[in-house]
Short mmCIF file of the C-alpha atoms (twelve columns), coordinates in Angstrom:
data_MODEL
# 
_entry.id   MODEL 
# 
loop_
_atom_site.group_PDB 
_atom_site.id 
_atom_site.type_symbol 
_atom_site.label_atom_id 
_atom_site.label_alt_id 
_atom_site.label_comp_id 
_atom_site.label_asym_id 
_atom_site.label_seq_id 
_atom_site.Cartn_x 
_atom_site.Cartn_y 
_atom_site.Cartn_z 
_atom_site.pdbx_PDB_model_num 
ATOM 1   C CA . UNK A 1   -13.581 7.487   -6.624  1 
ATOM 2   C CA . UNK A 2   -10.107 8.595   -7.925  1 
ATOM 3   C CA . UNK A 3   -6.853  6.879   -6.491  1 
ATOM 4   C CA . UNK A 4   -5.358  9.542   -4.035  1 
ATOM 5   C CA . UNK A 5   -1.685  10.497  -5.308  1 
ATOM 6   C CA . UNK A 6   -0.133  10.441  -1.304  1 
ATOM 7   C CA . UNK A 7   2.537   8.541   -0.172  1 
ATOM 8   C CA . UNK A 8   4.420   7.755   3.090   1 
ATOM 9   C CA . UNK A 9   8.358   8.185   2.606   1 
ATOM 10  C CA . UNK A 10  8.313   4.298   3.624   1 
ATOM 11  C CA . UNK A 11  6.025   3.195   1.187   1 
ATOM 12  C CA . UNK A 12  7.881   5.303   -1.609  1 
ATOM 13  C CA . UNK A 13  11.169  3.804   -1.208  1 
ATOM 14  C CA . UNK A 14  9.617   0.244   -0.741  1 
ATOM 15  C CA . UNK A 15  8.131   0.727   -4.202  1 
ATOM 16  C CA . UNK A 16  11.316  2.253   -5.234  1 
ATOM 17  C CA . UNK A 17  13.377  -1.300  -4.136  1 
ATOM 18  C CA . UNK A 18  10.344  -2.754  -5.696  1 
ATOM 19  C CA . UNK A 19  11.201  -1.651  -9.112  1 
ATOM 20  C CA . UNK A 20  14.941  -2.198  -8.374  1 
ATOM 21  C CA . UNK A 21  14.659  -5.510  -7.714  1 
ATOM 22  C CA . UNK A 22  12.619  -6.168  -10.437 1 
ATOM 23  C CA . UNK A 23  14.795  -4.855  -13.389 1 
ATOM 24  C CA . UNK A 24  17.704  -6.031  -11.727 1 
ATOM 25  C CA . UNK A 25  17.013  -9.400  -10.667 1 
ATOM 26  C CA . UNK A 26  14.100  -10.755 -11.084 1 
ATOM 27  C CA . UNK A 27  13.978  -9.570  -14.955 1 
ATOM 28  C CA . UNK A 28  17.332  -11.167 -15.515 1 
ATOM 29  C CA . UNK A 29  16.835  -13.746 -14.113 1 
ATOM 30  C CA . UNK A 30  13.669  -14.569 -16.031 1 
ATOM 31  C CA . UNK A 31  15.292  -13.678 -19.068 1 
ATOM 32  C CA . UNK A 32  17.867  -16.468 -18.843 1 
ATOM 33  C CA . UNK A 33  15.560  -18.777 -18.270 1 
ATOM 34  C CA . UNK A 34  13.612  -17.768 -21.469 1 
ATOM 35  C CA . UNK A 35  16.691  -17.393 -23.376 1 
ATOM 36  C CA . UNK A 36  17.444  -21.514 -22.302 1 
ATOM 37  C CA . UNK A 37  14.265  -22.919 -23.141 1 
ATOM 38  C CA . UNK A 38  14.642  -21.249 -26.337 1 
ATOM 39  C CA . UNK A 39  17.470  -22.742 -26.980 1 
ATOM 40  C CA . UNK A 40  15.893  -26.478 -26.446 1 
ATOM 41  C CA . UNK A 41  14.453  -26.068 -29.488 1 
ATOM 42  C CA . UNK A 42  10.390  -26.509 -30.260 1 
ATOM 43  C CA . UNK A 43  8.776   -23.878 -28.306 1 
ATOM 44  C CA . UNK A 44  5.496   -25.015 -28.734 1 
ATOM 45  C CA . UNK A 45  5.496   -27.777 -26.500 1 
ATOM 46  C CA . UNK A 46  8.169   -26.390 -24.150 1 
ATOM 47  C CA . UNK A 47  6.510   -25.330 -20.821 1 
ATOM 48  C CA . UNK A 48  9.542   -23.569 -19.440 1 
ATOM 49  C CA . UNK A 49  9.570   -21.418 -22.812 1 
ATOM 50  C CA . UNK A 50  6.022   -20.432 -21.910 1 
ATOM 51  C CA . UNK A 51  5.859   -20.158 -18.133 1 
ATOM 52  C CA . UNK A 52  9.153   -17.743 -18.049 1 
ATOM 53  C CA . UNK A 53  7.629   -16.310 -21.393 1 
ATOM 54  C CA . UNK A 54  4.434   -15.120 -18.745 1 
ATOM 55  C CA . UNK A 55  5.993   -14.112 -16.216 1 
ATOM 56  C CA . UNK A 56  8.356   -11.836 -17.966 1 
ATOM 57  C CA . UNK A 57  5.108   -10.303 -19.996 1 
ATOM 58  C CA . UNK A 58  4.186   -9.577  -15.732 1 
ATOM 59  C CA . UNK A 59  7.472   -8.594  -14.878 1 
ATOM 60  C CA . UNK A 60  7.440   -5.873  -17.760 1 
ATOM 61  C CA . UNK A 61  4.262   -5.015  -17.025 1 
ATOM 62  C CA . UNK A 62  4.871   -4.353  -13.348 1 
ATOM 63  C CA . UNK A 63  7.651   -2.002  -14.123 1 
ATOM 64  C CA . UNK A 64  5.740   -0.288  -16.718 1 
ATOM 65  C CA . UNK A 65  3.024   0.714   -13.616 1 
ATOM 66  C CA . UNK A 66  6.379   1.266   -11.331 1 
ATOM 67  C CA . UNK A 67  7.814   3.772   -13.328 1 
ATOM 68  C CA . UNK A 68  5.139   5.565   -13.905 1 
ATOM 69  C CA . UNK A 69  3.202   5.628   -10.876 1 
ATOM 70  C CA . UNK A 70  6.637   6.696   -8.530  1 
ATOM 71  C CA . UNK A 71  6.421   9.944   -10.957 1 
ATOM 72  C CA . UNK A 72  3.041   10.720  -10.188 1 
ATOM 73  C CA . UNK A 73  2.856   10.144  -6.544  1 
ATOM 74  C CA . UNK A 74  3.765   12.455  -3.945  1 
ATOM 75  C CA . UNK A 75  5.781   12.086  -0.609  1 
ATOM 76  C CA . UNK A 76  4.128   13.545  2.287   1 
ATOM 77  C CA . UNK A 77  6.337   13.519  5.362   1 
ATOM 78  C CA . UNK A 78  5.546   13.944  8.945   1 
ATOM 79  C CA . UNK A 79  5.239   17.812  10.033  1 
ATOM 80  C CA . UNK A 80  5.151   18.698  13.966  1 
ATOM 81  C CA . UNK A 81  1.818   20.979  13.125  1 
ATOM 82  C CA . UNK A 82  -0.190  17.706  12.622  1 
ATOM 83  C CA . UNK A 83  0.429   16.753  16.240  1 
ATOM 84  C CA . UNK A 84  -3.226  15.804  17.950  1 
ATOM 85  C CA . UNK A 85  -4.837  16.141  14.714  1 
ATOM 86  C CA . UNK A 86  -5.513  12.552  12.222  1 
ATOM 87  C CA . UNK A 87  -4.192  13.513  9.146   1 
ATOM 88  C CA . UNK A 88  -2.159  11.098  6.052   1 
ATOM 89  C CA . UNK A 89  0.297   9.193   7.849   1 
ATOM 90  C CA . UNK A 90  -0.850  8.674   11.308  1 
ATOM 91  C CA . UNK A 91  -1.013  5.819   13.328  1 
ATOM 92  C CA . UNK A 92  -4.634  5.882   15.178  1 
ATOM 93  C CA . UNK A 93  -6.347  3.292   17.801  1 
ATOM 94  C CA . UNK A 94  -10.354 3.791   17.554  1 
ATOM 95  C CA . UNK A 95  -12.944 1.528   19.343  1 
ATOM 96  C CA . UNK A 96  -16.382 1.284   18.737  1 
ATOM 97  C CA . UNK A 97  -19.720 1.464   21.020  1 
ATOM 98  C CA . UNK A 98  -19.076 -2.977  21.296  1 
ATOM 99  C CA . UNK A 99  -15.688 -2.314  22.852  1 
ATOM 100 C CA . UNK A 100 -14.167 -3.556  19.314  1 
ATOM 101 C CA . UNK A 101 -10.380 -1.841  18.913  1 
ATOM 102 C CA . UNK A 102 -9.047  -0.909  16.068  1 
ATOM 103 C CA . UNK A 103 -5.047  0.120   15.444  1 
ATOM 104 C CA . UNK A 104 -3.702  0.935   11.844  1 
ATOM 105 C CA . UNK A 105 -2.253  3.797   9.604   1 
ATOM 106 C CA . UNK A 106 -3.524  5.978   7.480   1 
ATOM 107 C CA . UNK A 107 -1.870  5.378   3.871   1 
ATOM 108 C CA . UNK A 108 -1.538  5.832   0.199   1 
ATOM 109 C CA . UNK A 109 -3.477  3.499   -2.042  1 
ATOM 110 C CA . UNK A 110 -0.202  1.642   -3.207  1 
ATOM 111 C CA . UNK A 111 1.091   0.702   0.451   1 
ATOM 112 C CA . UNK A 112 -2.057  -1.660  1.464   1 
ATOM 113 C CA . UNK A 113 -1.328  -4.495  -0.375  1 
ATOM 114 C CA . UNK A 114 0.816   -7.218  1.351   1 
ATOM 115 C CA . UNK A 115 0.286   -5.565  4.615   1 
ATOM 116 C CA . UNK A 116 -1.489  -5.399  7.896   1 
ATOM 117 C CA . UNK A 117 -2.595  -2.701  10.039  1 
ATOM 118 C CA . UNK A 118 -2.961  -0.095  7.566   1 
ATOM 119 C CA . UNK A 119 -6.072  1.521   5.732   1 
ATOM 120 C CA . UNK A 120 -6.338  4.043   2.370   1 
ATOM 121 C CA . UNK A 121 -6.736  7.081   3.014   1 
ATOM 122 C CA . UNK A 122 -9.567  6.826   0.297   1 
ATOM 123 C CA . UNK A 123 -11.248 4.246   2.505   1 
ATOM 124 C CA . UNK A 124 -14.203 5.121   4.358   1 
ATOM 125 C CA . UNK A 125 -12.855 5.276   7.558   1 
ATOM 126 C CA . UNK A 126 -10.323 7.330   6.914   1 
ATOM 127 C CA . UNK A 127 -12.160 9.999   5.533   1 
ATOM 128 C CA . UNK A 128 -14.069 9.854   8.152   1 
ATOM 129 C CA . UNK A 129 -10.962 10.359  10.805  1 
ATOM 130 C CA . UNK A 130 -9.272  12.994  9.101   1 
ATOM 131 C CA . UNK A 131 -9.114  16.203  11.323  1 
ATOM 132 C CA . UNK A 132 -10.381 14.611  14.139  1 
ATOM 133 C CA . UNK A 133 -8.790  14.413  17.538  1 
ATOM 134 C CA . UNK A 134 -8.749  12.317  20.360  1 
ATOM 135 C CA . UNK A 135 -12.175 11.408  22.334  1 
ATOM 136 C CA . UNK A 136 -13.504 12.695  18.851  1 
ATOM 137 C CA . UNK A 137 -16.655 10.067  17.167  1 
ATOM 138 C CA . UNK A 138 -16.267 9.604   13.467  1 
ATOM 139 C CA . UNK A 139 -19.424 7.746   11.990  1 
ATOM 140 C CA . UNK A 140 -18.426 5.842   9.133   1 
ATOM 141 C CA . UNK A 141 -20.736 4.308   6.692   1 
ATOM 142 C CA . UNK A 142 -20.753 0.703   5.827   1 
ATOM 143 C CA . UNK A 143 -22.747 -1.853  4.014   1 
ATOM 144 C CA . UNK A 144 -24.136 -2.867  7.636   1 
ATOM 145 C CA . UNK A 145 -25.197 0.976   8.510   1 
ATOM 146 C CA . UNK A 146 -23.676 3.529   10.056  1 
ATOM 147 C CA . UNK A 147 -20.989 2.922   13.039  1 
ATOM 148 C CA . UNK A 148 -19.741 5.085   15.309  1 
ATOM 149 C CA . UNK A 149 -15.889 4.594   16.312  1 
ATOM 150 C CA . UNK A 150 -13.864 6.540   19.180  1 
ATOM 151 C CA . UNK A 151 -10.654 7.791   18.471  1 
ATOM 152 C CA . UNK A 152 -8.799  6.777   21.450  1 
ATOM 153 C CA . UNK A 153 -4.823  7.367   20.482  1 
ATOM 154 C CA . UNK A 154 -3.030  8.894   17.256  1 
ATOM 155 C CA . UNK A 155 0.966   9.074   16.593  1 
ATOM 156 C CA . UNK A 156 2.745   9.755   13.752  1 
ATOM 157 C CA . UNK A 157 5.346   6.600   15.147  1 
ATOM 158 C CA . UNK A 158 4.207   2.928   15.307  1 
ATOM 159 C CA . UNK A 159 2.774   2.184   18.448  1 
ATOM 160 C CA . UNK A 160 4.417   0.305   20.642  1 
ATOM 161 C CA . UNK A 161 4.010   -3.532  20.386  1 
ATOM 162 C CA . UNK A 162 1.494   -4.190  23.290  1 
# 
């Protein structure tokens, strides 16, 4: 299944500081370091040389992904018409027939990592939520079967901390 291209405004400007803080300090930084081990002399034996050497190969490499990918995603932004409705974006509580209660947001594939509480919108679940409303069932298929989950609230703000 292809990546989806979608974005929250949050998640864009976190990858945005991302890349920021990579080529401005963390690059440098690692640079230095290189630049003094080099200076040591033999570089063969010197495991600052080759640790800093690695991570700047990552550092580059991260970038490289950065740059590209924040020119071939796209923002979507909250819009009053998706009121009631789950659509990208939206912050939805579902339980299932066991009482089990779910809360998260519906994201792009580059916010999940690092965080809690949120789910791809190329995830199972989400596909199957999408359009739905509340008191809606959205059977979603897993490796255990099919499950049936209720959706019980969805926002386009956090919910409150309960």
């Amino acid at each position: 299944m292809a990546k989806a291209n979608l974005i929250t405004r949050a998640g864009y400007q976190k990858l945005e500081q991302e890349l920021r803080d990579l080529w401005r300090v963390e690059r440098r930084e690692t640079v230095e370091k290189v630049s003094w081990a080099a200076s040591l002399g033999d570089r063969s034996e010197n495991a600052d040389y080759k640790y800093n050497k690695a991570k700047l190969r990552k550092i580059d490499s991260r970038i490289r992904y950065l740059s590209k990918r924040l020119d071939q995603v796209k923002v979507v932004d909250y819009s009053p018409q998706q009121d009631g409705k789950v659509f990208f974006g939206a912050f939805v509580e579902v339980e299932s027939d066991t009482g089990d209660i779910r809360r998260f947001q519906i994201v792009g594939p580059d916010e999940i990592y690092q965080q809690a509480k949120v789910i791809s919108i190329d995830s199972p679940m989400a596909r199957a939520l999408l359009k739905k409303t509340v008191d809606d069932e959205a059977s979603v298929t897993t490796p255990k079967g099919e499950q049936l989950w209720y959706i019980n609230k969805i926002q386009y703000q956090p919910f409150a901390a309960e």
